[in-house]
N, CA, C and O atoms as a Maestro MAE file, in Angstrom:
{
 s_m_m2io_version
 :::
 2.0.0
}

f_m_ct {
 s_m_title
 :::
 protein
 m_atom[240] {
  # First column is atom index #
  i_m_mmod_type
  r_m_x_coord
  r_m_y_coord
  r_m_z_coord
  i_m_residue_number
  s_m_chain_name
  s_m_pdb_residue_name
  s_m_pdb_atom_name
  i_m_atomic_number
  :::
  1 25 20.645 69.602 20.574 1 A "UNK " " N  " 7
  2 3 19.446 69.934 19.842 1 A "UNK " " CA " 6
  3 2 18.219 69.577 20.682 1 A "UNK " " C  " 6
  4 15 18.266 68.601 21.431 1 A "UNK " " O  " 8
  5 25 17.146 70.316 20.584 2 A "UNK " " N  " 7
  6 3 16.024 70.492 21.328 2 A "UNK " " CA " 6
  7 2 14.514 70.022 20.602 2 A "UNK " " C  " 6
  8 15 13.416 70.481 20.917 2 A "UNK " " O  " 8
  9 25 14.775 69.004 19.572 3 A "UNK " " N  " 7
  10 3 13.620 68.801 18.236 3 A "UNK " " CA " 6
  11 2 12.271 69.043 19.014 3 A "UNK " " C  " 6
  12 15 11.968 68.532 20.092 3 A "UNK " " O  " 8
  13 25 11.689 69.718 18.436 4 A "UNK " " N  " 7
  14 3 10.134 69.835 18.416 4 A "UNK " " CA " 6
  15 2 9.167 70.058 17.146 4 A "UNK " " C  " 6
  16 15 9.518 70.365 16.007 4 A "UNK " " O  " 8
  17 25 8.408 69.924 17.426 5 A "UNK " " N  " 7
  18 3 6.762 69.963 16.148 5 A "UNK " " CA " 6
  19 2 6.076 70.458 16.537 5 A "UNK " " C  " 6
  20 15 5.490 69.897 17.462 5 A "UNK " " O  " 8
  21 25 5.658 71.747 16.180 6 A "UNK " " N  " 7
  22 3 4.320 72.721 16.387 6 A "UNK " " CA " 6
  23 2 3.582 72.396 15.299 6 A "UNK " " C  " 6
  24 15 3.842 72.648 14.123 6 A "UNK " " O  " 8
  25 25 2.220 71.563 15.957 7 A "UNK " " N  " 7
  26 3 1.338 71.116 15.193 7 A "UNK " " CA " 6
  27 2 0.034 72.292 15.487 7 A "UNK " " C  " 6
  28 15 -0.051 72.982 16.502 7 A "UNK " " O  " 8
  29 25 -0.821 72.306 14.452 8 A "UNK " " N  " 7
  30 3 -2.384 73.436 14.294 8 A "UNK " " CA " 6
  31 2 -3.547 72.020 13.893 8 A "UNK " " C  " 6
  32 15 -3.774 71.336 12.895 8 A "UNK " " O  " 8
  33 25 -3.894 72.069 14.837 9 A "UNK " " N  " 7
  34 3 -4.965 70.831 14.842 9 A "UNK " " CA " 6
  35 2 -6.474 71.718 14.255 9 A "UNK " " C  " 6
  36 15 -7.119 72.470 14.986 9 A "UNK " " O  " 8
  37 25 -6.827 71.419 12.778 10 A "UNK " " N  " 7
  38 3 -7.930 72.195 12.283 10 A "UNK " " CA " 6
  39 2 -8.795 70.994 12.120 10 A "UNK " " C  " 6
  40 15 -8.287 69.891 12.323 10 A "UNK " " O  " 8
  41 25 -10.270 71.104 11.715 11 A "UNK " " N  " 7
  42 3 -11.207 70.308 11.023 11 A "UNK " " CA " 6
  43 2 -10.339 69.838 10.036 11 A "UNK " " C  " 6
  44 15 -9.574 70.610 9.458 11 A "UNK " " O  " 8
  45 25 -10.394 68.347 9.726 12 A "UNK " " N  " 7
  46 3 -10.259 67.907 8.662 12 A "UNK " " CA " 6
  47 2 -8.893 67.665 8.113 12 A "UNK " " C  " 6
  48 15 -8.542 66.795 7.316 12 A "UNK " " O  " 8
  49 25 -8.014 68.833 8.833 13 A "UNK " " N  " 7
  50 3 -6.317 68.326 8.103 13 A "UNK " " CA " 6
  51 2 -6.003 69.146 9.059 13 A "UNK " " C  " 6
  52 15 -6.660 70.139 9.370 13 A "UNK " " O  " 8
  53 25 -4.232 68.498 9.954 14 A "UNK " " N  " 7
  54 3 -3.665 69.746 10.219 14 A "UNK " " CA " 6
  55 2 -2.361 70.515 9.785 14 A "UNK " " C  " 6
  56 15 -1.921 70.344 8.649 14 A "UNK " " O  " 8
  57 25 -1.815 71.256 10.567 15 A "UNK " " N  " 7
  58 3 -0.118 71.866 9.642 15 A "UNK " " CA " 6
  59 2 0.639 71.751 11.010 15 A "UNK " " C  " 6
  60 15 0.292 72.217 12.095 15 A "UNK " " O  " 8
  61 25 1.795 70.993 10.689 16 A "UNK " " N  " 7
  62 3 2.595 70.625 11.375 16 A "UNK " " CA " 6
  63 2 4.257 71.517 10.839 16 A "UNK " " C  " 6
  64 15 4.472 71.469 9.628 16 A "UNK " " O  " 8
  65 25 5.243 72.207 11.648 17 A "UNK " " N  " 7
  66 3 6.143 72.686 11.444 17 A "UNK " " CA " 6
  67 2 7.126 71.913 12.093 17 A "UNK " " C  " 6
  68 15 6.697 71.743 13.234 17 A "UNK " " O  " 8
  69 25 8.176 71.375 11.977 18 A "UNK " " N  " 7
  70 3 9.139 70.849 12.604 18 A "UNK " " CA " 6
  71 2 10.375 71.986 13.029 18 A "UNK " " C  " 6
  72 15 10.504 72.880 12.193 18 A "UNK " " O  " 8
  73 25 11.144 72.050 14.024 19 A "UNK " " N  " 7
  74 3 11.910 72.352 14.097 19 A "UNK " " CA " 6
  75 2 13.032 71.861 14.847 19 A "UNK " " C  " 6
  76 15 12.642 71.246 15.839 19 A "UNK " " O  " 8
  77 25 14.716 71.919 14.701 20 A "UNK " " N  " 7
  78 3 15.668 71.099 14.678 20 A "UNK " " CA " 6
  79 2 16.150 71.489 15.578 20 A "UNK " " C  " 6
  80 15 16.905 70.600 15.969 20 A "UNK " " O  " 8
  81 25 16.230 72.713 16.514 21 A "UNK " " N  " 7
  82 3 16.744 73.462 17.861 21 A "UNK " " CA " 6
  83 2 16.032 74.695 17.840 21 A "UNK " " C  " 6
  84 15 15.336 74.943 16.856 21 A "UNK " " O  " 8
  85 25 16.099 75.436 18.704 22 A "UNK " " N  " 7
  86 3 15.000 76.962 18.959 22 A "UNK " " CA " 6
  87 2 15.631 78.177 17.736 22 A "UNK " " C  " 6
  88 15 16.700 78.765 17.572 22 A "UNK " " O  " 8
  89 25 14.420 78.142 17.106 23 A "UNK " " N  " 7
  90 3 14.674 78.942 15.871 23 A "UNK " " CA " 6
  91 2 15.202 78.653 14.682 23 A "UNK " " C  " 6
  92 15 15.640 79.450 13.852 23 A "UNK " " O  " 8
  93 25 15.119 76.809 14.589 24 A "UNK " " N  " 7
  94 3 16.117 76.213 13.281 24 A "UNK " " CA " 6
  95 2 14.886 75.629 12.772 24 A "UNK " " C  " 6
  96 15 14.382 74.676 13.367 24 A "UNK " " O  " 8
  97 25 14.350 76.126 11.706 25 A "UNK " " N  " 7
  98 3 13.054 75.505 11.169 25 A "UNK " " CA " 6
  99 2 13.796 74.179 10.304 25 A "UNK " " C  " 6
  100 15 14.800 74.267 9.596 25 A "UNK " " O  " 8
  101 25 13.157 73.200 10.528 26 A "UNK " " N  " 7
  102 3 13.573 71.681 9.794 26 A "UNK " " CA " 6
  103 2 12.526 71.540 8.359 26 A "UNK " " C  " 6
  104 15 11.349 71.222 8.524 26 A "UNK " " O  " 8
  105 25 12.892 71.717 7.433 27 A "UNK " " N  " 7
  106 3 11.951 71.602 6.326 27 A "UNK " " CA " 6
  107 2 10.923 72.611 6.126 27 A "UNK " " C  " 6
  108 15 10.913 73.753 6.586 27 A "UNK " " O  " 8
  109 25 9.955 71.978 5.290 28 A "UNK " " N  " 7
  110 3 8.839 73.128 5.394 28 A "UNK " " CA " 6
  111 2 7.562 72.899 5.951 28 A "UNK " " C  " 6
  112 15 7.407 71.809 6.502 28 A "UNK " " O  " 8
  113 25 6.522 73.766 5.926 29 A "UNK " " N  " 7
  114 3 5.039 72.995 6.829 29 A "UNK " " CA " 6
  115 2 4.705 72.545 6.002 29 A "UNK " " C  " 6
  116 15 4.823 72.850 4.815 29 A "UNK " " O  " 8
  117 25 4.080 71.486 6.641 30 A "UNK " " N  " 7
  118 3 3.774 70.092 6.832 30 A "UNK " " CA " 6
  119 2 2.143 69.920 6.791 30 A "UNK " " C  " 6
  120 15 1.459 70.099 7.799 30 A "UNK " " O  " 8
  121 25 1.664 69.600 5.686 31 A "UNK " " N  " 7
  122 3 0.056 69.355 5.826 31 A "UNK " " CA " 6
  123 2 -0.618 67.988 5.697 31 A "UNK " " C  " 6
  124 15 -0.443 67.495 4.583 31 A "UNK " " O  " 8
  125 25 -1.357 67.230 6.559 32 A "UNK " " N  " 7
  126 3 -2.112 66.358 6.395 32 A "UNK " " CA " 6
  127 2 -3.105 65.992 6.892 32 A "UNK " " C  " 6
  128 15 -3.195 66.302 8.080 32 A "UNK " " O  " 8
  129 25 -4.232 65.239 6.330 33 A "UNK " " N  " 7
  130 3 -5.330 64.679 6.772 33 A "UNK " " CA " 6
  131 2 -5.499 63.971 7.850 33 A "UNK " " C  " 6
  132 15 -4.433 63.521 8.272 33 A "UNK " " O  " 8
  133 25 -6.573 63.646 8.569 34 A "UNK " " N  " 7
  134 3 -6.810 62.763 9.675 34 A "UNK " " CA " 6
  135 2 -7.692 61.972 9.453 34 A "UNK " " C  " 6
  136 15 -8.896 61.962 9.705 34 A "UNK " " O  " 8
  137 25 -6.728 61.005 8.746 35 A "UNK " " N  " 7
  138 3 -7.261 60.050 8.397 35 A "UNK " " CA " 6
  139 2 -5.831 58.674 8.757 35 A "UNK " " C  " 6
  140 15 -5.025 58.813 9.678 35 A "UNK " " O  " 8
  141 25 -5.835 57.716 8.001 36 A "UNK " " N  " 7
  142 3 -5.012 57.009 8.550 36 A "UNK " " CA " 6
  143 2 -3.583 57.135 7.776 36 A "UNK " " C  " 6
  144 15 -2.524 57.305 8.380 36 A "UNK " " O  " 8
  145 25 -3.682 57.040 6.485 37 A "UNK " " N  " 7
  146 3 -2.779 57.432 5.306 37 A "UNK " " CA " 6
  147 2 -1.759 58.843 5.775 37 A "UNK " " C  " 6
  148 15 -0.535 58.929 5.680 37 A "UNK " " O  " 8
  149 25 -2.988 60.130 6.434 38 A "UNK " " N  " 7
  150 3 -1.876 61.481 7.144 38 A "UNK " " CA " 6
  151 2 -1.893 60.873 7.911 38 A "UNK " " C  " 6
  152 15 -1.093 60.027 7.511 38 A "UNK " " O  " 8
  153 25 -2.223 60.527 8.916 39 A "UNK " " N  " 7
  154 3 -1.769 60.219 10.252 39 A "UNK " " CA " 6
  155 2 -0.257 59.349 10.196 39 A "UNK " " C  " 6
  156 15 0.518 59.779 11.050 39 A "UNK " " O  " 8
  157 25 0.313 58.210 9.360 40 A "UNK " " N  " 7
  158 3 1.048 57.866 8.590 40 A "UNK " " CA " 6
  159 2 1.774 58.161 8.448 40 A "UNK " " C  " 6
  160 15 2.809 57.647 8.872 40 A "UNK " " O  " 8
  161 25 1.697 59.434 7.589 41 A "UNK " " N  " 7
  162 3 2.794 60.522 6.726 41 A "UNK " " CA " 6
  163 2 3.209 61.362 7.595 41 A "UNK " " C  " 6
  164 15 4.255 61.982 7.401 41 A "UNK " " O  " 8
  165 25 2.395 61.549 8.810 42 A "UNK " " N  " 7
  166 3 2.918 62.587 10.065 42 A "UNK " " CA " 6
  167 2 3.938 61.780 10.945 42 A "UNK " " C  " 6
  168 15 4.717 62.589 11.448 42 A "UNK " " O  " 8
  169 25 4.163 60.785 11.236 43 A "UNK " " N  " 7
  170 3 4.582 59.417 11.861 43 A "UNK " " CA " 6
  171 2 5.914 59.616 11.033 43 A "UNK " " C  " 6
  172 15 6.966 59.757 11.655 43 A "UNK " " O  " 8
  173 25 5.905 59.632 9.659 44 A "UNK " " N  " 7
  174 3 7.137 59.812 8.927 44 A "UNK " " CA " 6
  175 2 7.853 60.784 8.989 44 A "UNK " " C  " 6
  176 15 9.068 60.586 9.002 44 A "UNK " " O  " 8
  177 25 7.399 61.988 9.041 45 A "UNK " " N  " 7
  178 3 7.505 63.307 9.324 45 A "UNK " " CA " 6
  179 2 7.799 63.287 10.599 45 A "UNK " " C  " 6
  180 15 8.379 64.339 10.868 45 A "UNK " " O  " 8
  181 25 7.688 62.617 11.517 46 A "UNK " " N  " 7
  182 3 7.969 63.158 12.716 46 A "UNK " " CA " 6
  183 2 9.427 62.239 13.108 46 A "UNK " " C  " 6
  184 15 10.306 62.741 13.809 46 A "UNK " " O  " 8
  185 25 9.549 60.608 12.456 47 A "UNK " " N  " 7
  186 3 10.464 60.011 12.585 47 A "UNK " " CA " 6
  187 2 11.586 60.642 11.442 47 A "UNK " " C  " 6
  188 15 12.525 59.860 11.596 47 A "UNK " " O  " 8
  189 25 11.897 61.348 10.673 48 A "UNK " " N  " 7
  190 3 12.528 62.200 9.906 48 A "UNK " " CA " 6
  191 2 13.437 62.986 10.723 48 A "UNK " " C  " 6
  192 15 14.626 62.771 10.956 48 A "UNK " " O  " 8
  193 25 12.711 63.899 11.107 49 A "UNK " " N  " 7
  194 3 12.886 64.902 12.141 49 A "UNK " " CA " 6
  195 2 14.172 63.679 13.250 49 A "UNK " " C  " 6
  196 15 15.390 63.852 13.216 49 A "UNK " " O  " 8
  197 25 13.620 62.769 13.944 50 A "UNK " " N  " 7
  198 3 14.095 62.327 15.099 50 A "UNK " " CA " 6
  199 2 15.556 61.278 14.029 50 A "UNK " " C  " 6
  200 15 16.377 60.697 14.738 50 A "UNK " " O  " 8
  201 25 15.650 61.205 13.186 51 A "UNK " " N  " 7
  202 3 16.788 60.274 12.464 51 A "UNK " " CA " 6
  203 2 17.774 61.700 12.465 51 A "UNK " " C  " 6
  204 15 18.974 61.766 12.733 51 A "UNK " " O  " 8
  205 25 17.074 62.528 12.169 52 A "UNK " " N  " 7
  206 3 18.089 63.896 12.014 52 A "UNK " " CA " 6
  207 2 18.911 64.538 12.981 52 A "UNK " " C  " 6
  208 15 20.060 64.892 12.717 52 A "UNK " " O  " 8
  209 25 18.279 64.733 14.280 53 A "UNK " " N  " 7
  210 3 18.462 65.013 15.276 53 A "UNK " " CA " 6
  211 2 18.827 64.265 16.106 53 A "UNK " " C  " 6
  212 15 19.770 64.737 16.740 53 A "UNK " " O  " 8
  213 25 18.460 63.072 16.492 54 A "UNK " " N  " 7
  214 3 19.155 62.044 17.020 54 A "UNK " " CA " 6
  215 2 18.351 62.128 18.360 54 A "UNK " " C  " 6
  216 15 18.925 61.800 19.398 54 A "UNK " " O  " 8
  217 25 17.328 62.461 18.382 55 A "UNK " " N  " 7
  218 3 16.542 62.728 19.741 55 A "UNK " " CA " 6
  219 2 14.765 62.850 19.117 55 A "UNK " " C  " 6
  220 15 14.510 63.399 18.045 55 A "UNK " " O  " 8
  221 25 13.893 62.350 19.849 56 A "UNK " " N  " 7
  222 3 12.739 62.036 19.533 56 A "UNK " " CA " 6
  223 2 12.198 63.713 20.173 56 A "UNK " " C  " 6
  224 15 12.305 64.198 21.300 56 A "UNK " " O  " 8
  225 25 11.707 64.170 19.119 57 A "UNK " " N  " 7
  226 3 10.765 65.597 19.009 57 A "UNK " " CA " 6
  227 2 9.483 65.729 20.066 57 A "UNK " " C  " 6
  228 15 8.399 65.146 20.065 57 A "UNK " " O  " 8
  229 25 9.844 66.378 20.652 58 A "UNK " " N  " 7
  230 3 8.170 67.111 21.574 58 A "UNK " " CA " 6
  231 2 7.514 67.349 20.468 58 A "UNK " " C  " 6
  232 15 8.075 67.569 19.394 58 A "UNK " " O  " 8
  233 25 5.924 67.318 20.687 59 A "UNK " " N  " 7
  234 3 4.975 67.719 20.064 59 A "UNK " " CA " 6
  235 2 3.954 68.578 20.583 59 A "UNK " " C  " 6
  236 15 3.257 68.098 21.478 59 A "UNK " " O  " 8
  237 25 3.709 69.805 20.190 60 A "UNK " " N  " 7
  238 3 3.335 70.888 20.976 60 A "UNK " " CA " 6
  239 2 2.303 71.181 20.016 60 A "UNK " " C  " 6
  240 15 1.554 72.143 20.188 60 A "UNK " " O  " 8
  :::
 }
 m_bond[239] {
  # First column is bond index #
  i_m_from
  i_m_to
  i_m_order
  :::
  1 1 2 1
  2 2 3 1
  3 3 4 2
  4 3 5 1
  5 5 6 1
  6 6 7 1
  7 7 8 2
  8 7 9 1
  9 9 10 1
  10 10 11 1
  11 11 12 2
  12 11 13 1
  13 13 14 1
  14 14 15 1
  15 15 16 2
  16 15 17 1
  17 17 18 1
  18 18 19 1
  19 19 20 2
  20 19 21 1
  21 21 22 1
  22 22 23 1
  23 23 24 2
  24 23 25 1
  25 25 26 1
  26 26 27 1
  27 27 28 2
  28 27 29 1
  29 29 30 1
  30 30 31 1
  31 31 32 2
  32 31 33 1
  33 33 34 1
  34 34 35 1
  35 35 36 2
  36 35 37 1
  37 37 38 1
  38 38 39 1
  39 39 40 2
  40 39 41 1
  41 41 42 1
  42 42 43 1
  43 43 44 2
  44 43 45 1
  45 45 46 1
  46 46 47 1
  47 47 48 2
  48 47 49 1
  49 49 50 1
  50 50 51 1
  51 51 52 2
  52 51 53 1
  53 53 54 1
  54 54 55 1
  55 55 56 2
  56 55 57 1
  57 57 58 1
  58 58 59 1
  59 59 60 2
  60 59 61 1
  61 61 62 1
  62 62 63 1
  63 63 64 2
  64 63 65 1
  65 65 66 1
  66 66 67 1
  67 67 68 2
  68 67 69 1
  69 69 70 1
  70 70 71 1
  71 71 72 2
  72 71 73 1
  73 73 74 1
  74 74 75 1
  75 75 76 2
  76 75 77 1
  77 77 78 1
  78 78 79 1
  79 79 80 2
  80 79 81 1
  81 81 82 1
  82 82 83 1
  83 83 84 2
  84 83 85 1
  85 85 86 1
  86 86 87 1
  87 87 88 2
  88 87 89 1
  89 89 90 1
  90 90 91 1
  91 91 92 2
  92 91 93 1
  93 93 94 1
  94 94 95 1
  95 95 96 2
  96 95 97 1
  97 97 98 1
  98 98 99 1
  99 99 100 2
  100 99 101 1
  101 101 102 1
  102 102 103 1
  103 103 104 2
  104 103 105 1
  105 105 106 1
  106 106 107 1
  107 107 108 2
  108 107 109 1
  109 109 110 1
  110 110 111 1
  111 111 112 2
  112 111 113 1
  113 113 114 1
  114 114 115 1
  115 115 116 2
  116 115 117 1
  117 117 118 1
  118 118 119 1
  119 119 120 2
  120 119 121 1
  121 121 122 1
  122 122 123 1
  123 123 124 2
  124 123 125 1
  125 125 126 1
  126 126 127 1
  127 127 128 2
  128 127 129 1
  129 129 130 1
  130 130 131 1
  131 131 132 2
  132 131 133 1
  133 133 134 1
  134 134 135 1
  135 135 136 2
  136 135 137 1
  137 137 138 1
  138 138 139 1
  139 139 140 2
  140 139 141 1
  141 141 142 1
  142 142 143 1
  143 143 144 2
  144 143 145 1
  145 145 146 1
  146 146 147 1
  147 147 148 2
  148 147 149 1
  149 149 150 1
  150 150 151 1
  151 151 152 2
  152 151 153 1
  153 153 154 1
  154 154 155 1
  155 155 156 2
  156 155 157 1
  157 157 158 1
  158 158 159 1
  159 159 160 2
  160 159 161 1
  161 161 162 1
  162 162 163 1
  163 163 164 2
  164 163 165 1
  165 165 166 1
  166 166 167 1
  167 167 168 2
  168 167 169 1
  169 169 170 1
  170 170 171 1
  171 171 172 2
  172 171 173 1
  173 173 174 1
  174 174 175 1
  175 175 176 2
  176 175 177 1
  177 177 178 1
  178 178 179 1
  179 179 180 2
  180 179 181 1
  181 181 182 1
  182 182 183 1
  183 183 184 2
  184 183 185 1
  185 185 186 1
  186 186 187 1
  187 187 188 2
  188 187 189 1
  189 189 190 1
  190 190 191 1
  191 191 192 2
  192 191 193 1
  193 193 194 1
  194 194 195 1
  195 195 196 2
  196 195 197 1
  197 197 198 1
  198 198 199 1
  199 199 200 2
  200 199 201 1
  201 201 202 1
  202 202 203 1
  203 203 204 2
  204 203 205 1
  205 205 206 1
  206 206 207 1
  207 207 208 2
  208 207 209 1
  209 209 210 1
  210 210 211 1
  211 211 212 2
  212 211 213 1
  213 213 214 1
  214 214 215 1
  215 215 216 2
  216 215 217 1
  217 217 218 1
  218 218 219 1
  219 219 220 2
  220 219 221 1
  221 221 222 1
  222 222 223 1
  223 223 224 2
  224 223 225 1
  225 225 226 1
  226 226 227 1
  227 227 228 2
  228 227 229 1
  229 229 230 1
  230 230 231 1
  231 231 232 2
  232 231 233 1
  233 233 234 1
  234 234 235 1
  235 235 236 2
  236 235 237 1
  237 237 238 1
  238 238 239 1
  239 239 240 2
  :::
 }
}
């Protein structure tokens, strides 16, 4: 498996997609604030992903 996170860095919040190998979407998108609380919940979201896969996710 190849884990990665295609993140959309907008004003104010972004959307993050995980995926589990090329073309295996992991869950659904992913929205949060930038603030410390999303920043947080993305951290969780991203360690999720890496408990699943067994390999720590690129972030693109």
């Amino acid at each position: 498996m190849n884990p990665v996170i295609g993140l959309d860095v907008s004003k104010g919040e972004s959307h993050a997609q995980a995926f589990a190998d090329r073309g295996t979407p992991y869950g659904k998108i992913f929205c949060f604030n930038h603030d410390l609380d999303g920043l947080a919940s993305f951290l969780r979201y991203a360690q999720d992903l890496e408990s699943f896969t067994g390999k720590r996710a690129a972030v693109v």
